[in-house]
N, C-alpha and C positions, 0 to 999 in steps of 0.2 A: 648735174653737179650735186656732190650730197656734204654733208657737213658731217665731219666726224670729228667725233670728244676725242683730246690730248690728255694725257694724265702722268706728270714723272713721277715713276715709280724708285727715282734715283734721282741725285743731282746733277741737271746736266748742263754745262757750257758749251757754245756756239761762242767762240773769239770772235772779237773784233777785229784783232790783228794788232789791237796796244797794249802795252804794258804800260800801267799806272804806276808814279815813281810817290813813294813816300815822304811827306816832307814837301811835294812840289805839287800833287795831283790828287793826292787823298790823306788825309791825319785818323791817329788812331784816338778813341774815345771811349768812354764808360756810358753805358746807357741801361736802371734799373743794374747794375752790379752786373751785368755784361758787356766785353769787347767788342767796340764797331767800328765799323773802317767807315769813313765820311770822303767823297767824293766831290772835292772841293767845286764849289759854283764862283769864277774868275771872278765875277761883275760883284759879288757880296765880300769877297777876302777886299776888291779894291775900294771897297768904298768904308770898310773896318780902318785899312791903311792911308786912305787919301792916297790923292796922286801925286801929290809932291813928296810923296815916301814910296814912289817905286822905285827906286834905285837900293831902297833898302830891302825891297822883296826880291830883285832882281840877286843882289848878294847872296840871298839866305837858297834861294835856289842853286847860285853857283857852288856855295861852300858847301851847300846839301845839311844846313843846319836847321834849326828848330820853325820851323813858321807856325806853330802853335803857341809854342812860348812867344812867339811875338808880338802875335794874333793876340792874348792872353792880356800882353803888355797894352794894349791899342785898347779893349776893351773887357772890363771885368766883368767879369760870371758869363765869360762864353759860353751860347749854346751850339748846340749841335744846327741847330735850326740857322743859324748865322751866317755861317760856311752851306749848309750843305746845298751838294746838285741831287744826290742820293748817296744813300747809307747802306751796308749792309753788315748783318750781325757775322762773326768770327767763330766758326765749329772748331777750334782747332786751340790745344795751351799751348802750341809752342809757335808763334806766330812774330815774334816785335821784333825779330831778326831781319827777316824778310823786307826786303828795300824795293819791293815790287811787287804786282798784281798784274794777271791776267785778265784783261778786261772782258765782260762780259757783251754782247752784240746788243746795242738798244736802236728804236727806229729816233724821228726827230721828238718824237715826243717823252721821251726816255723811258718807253715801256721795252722789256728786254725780248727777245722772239727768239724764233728756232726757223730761220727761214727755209722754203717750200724746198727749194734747190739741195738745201741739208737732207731734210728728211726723203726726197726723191733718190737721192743718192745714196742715201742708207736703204731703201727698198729696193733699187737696182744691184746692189751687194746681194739681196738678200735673194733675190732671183737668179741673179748669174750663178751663183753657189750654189742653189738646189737645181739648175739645169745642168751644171757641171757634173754633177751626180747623177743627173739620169742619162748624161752622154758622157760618158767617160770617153770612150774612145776618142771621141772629139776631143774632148778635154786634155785626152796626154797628148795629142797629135797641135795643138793649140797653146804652148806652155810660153813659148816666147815669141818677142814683134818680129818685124821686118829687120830688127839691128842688133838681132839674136838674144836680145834682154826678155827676162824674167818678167811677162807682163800679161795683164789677162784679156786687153786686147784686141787679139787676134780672137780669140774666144767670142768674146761679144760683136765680133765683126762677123761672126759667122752663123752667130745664134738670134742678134737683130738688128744685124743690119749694117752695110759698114760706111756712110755719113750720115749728115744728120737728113738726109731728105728720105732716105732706106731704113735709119733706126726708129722700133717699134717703140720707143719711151715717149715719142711724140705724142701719140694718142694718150697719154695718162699725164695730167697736169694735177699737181698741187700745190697749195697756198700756204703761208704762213702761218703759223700761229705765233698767238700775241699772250703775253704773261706779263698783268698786271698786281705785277709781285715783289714786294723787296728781294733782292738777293741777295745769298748767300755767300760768305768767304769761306772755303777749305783751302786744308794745305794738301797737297798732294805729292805723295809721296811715292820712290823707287825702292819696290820689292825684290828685291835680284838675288841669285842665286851664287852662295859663296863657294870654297871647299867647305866652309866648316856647319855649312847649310843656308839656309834662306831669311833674311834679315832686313832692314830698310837701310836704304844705304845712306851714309853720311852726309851733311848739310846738300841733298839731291832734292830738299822739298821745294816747291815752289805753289804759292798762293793763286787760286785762281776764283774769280766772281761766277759764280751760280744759279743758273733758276733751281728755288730747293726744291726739293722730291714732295712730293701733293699739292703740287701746285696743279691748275688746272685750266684750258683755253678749249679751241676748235681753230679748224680750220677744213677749209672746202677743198675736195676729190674729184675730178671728174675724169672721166673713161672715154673717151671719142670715137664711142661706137657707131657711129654713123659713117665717120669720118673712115675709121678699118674700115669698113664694111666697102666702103668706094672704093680704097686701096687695094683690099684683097693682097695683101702681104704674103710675100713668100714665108717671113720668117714666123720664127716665136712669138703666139701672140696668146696663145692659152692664158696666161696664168691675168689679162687685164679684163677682168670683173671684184667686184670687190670680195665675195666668197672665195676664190680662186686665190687672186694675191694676198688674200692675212693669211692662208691657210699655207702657202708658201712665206709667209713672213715668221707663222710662227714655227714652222720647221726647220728654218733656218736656224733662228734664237736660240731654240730648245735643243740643237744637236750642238752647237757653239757649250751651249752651259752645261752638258752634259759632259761634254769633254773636259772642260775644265773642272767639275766634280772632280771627274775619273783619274784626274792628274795628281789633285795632292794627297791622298791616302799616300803613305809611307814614303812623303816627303821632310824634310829635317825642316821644322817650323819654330820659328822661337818668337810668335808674337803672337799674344793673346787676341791683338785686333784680328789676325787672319782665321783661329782656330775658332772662337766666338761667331765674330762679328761677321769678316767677308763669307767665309762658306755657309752661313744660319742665310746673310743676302741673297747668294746662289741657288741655293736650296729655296728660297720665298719666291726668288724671278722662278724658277721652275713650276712651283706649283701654280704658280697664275697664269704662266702657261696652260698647263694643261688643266686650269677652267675655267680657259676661253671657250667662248660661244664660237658660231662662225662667223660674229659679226665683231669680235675684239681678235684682236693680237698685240703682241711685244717687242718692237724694235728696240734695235741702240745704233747712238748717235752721239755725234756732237766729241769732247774733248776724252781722251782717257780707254777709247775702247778696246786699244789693243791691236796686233797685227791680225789675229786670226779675224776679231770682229772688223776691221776695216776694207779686209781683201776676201771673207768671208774662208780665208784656210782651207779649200777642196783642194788647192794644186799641191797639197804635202801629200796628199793620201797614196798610200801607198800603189791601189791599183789606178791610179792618173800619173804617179813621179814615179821611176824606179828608183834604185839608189844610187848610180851613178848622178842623174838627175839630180837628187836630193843634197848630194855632197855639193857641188854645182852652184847649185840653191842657195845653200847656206852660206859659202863662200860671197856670195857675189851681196847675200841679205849683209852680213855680218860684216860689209865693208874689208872683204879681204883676210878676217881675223879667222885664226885658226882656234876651237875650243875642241877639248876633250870629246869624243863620241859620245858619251855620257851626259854631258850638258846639255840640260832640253834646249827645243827652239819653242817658241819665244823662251828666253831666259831670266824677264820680267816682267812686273807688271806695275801702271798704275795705282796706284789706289790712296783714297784721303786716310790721312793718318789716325783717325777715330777707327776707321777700317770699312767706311761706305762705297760704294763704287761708284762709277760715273757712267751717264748719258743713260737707262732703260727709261722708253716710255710707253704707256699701252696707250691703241688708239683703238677708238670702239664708233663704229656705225650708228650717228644717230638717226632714229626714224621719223 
């Protein structure tokens, strides 16, 4: 078992699965001459109100009106400290529209995490994509299940293992890590591609809670080589030592961002956050890339990372799809829809509307 450093090199979200409603689950505040969203705590707004004025909170949640101004009414010179469960500062001017939040994953103790099953799942992306590449053939012979869908599968059933008592991820267990951090609100916005070029699209932003980028945890790796070693597996088991899989984690990353570079040269951009801001980011994930040791690498994870990052993007390549395939493909991605041949696939992207990205983080081998 070893413990390796987390470090977000980005903002990243791991959902809870809620959305926080404004007004009934968190208020907006000033704190030092910046915006914060406050996460209301039940047991302090009830005891601001008394209980013989729940009927009067119960209203202000149905009509979806003011509970601060009320909160306000009940007692003078609220603080933030009064209400709160936890607070998180607002990256973002254009925010007080927004009637919701993306909740961020906290354990019982309300520290926020990245749990182990997250980050496993973004290293088995990151493997099945560079094996896919060194087995092509396999790869285009493995593009759809049993029910002839677009899926990867049959791929990983055949490269390790096809249940869980045959799959070779059993032997690599990871932990959680824990971030003892205020969080972050961005707005996160749709970058999509018009005729008349590339733009954010219209009220498409939505708020989500953060662990911000340099924040910093651990959490513990272990390899069950003793355990292979009885097994003696048919399958793919090369890449579980920990040299072996960051060095597959970061060639993963680094072919993922290279492509995207390579994408928007002589693309129609009209937004300073993307020409600045995202491609200067892409260009920073790249170089700490490439100087990583062999004891760091760079994954992504968690909310925002895009189709190509989530399915790791090998099954487009041309020598794995052919183009029958690929038209195929895109139909069945695209829900059916027919776009121009000219229209990239993906045809958007996340991204927080300062222009930061979501989910990179480097993990490094402590000794």
């Amino acid at each position: 078992m070893r413990n390796v450093k987390i470090e977000t090199l980005t903002p990243v979200h791991i959902g809870s699965g809620r959305e926080l409603m404004k007004n009934t689950e968190f208020l907006n505040f000033n704190r030092n001459d910046e915006p914060v969203l406050v996460v209301i705590d039940e047991q302090k707004v009830l005891n601001i109100i008394g209980s013989d004025n729940i009927d009067k909170w119960v209203t202000i949640i149905q009509n979806r009106t003011d509970l601060k101004a009320y909160l306000q009414q009940r007692k003078t010179n609220l603080k933030i400290s009064d209400v709160k469960k936890r607070s998180m500062v607002v990256y973002s001017d254009n925010f007080t529209q927004n009637q919701t939040i993306k909740e961020q994953l906290f354990d019982g103790r309300q520290i926020s995490y990245i749990p182990g099953s997250s980050l496993k799942g973004a290293i088995r992306t990151a493997v099945v994509s560079q094996k896919a590449l060194q087995n092509k053939a396999l790869a285009s012979r493995s593009l759809k299940n049993f029910k002839g869908k677009f899926d990867s599968s049959e791929l990983e059933r055949k490269l390790f293992g096809g249940n869980p008592n045959e799959d070779v991820f059993r032997f690599l267990h990871v932990g959680d890590a824990f971030f003892d951090y205020e969080t972050v609100a961005l707005k996160a916005e749709i970058y999509n591609m018009h005729s008349s070029g590339w733009s954010f699209k219209n009220g498409g932003g939505q708020l989500i809670e953060s662990i911000p980028n340099g924040a910093d945890s651990s959490f513990r790796i272990k390899f069950d080589t003793e355990l292979l070693a009885k097994n003696n597996s048919k399958f793919e088991t090369d890449f579980l030592s920990e040299k072996q899989l960051f060095k597959v984690i970061n060639a993963h990353t680094l072919s993922l961002i290279d492509n995207e570079l390579k994408f928007w040269p002589g693309e129609k951009i009209k937004d300073i956050a993307i020409n600045d801001i995202y491609i200067a980011k892409l260009t920073e994930l790249r170089e700490t890339i490439l100087n990583c040791n062999e004891n760091e690498a760079v994954l992504r994870v968690g909310f925002g990372s895009g189709w190509s990052f989530i399915t790791g993007g090998w099954s487009t390549k041309q020598d794995i799809m052919d183009d029958n395939e690929y038209e195929s493909f895109l139909y069945a991605v695209r829900n059916q829809k027919k776009y121009d041949e000219n229209v990239p696939f993906p045809k958007s992207r996340k991204i927080a509307d300062e222009g930061d990205i979501f989910g990179f983080v480097k993990l490094t081998i402590e000794e």
